[in-house]
C-alpha positions, 0 to 999 in steps of 0.5 A: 273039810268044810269045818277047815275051810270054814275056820280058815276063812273066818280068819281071813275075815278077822285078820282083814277086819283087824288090818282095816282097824289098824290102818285107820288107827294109823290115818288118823294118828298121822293126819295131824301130822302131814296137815301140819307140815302141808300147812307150814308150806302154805301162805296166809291167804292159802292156809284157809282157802287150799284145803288139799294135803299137797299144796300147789306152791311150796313156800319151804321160805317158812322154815327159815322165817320161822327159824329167824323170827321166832329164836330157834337157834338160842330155844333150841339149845336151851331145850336140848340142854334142859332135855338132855339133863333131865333125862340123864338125872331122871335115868341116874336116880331113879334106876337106882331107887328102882333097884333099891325098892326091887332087891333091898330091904330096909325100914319105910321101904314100902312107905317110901315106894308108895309115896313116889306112886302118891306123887303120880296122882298130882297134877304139874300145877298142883305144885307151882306154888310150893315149887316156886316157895322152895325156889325162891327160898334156895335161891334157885328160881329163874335159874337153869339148875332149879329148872332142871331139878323141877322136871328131875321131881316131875319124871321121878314117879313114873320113871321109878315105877317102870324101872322097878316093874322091870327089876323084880321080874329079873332073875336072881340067878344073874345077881347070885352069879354076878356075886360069885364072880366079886361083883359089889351091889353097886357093880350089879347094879352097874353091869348087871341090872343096868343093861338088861333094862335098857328097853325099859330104859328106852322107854323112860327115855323118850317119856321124859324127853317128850315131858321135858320138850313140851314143857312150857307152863313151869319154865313161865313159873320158874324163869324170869330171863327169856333167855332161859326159856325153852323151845315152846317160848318161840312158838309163842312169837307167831300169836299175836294179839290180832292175827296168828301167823300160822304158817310160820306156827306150823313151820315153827311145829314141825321144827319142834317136833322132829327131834322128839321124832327122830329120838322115838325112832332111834328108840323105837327098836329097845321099846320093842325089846321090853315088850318081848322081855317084859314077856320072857320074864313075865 
């Protein structure tokens, strides 16, 4: 009896030590957050002085003077546009690749999977100069289109290799009976292969997305026409040469970062999901 009591209070012990990890994991991931948001509700003068999270005057005027002053209305269309058309052609091509890899055999097949996962190991500004070569030369640069294709070659890799991890764990057997009832490769692909890899398509999903959303350093490379610009060129605007407006900054983060949020939350419930398949196929 004692050894039971023993072993059951060692794991209160170690479920309480675990919970208390969790939660300060936790406060130290959103912190940044809710000090963001406080701050968008501060004035100049307060941001540095009022050190309290709850600030004692709520200034929500900085949302709409950041959204005026710093473009939001034409950054974010373009952003959402840009996001939207990476994502879709990131999923097209790069679920099919992955299928390709898993199920096909063909010559250079090996070669070609590990020249996708080579890429992976270059950094965004190692390739500005042959990027910005090639743009010019096809007459893409400072263009929407040669924009999107960047941040198309940039999520390939990555979102190639997720796909491909999931796809040799599926089982033939749905493939083989899919076959049986008339189904082409590209119709297993398509009502087969497709839908069971949602989680993992969630997943990619919100990693480009974030990767496209953030991206500021390759528009400056590709475009010429501000108004090409994406969402980050409107936080820009609060950085002067002197003086930063942070409040309308923080207001102008906060803007920015909801959707993202909003997309993870609508997403989170299919990550989850390719935690548990990952382990039933496992």
């Amino acid at each position: 009896m004692r050894t039971i009591a023993y072993y059951k209070s060692k794991k209160i012990v170690l479920n309480i030590i675990i919970h208390l990890f969790l939660v300060a994991v936790t406060i130290t991931c959103l912190f940044p957050l809710f000090w963001m948001i406080s701050s968008s509700l501060k004035t100049q003068q307060t941001i540095f002085k009022d050190m309290s999270l709850i600030p004692k005057e709520l200034h929500f005027e900085n949302y709409i003077l950041a959204w005026k002053e710093g473009g939001f209305g034409r950054y974010s269309l373009n952003s959402i546009f840009y996001a939207t058309a990476v994502v879709i052609g990131i999923i097209i091509i790069a679920s099919l690749a992955a299928y390709a890899f898993s199920r096909f055999k063909f010559p250079g097949r090996n070669f070609l999977f590990f020249m996708f996962m080579a890429a992976m190991m270059i950094p965004i500004p190692g390739s500005f100069v042959p990027l910005y070569v090639l743009l010019n030369k096809l007459h893409l640069r400072n263009t929407a289109l040669g924009y999107i294709l960047c941040m198309v070659s940039v999520g390939l890799s990555t979102s190639i290799f997720l796909l491909k991890t999931f796809f040799d764990k599926l089982p033939r057997e749905l493939e083989d009976a899919a076959r049986i009832d008339g189904c082409s490769k590209f119709g297993i692909w398509w009502h087969v292969a497709l839908p069971l890899a949602k989680p993992v398509l969630a997943v990619v999903v919100v990693f480009n997305a974030l990767n496209v959303w953030n991206e500021y350093v390759l528009a400056l490379v590709v475009f010429d026409n501000k108004n090409l610009m994406p969402l980050q060129r409107a936080l820009m605007m609060f950085q002067g040469e002197f003086l930063t407006d942070y409040p309308l900054l923080m207001a102008g983060l906060t803007i920015t970062a909801l959707p993202i949020i909003i997309v993870y939350l609508l997403m989170q419930k299919y990550i989850v999901k390719g935690v548990t398949s990952g382990a039933l196929f496992g």
